[in-house]
Phi, psi and omega in degrees: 000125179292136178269154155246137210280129171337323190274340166298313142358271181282013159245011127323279185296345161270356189276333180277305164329286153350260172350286158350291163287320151326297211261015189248281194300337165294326161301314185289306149327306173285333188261017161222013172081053173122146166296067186257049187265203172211168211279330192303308203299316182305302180323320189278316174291338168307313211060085187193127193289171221267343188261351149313287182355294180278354173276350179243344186209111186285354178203182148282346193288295165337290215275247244296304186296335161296334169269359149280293243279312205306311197312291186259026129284348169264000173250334143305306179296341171293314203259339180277309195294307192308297215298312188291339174288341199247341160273025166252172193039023169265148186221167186155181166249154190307359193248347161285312146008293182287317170320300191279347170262336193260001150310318175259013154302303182082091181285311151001284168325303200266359168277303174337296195281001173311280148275020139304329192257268212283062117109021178269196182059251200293347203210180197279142165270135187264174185271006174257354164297308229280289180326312187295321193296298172321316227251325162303335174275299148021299202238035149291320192283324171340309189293308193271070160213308173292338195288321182288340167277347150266347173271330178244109186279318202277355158293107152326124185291333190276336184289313189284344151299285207283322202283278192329310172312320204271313131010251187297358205244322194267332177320326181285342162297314167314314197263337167310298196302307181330286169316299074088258197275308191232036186049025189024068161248139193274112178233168156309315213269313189276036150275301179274020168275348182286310190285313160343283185293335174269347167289324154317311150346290191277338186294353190288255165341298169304325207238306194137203180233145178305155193267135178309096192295132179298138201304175188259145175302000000 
């Protein structure tokens, strides 16, 4: 008969805690349009006392970016199976590639849901919307950097920095406009104002930046 040791105990019960809190602030979120809790109101919906919060979380900032991070962690992982499906037996240059996985990722989803939590539809995005917003991006392109360096080992690493930075630089553009055109809601119609702009995007990456046209005589 298996014994369980104390220290299996308590790192049951902080994993759970965690969790708690994690899926407590995802609840607060959805039902106030964004993370406008306080650390007492997360704590009470956790069921959890207020200095767990912080034995597990240095801010509230910590805990929201945790609930983003899960998020676009299943959208990494989403971009991992599409690459390998789409590197295999494949040649080419690398950014149709990259191009052709994050078509079937469906980027989409999880940007809708993204921005509901960092300050789009109802309310102003603030400037602690905009830092979170940086800092999620940071560390989605992190994420596409290791997943592409691990499928093309034979790609200059430097290469794979710069195509993903360039990337992620225009992805933010992407989403301004996006927002924008279509109040970032998942619809039909604003997907293909979404698929659009992003193909502009990869003609981009792939082709270059559009030409200063010569002045007229």
């Amino acid at each position: 008969m298996a014994i369980t040791r104390p220290t299996d105990r308590r790192e049951a019960l902080k994993s759970r805690h965690r969790r708690a809190i994690i899926n407590a602030a995802a609840e607060l979120i959805y039902e106030r349009d964004g993370p406008t809790f306080s650390v007492d109101e997360l704590a009470e919906r956790a069921d959890v006392a207020r200095r767990t919060v912080f034995n597990h979380f240095a801010s509230l900032d910590d805990v929201v970016m945790e609930v983003c991070g899960e998020a676009v962690g299943d959208l990494t992982d989403t971009f991992r199976r599409c690459l390998k499906s789409t590197a295999e037996g494949g040649t080419g240059p690398l950014a149709d590639h990259f191009a052709e996985a994050l078509r079937e990722a469906d980027l989409i989803s999880t940007v809708t849901y993204l921005t509901g939590i960092l300050g789009a539809r109802d309310r102003e995005c603030s400037g602690r919307d905009l830092v979170l917003v940086d800092r999620l991006m940071n560390e989605f392109g992190v994420s596409l950097v290791e997943t592409l360096v691990s499928h093309h080992a034979d790609v200059d690493p430097f290469d794979v920095h710069v195509l993903v930075a360039s990337y992620i630089g225009g992805l933010m553009a992407v989403l301004h406009h996006w927002d924008r055109a279509t109040g970032a809601v998942d619809t039909s119609e604003s997907r293909q104002v979404w698929n659009d702009l992003q193909e502009r995007l990869f003609a981009t990456l792939r082709d270059g930046f559009g030409r200063i046209p010569a002045a007229s005589a």
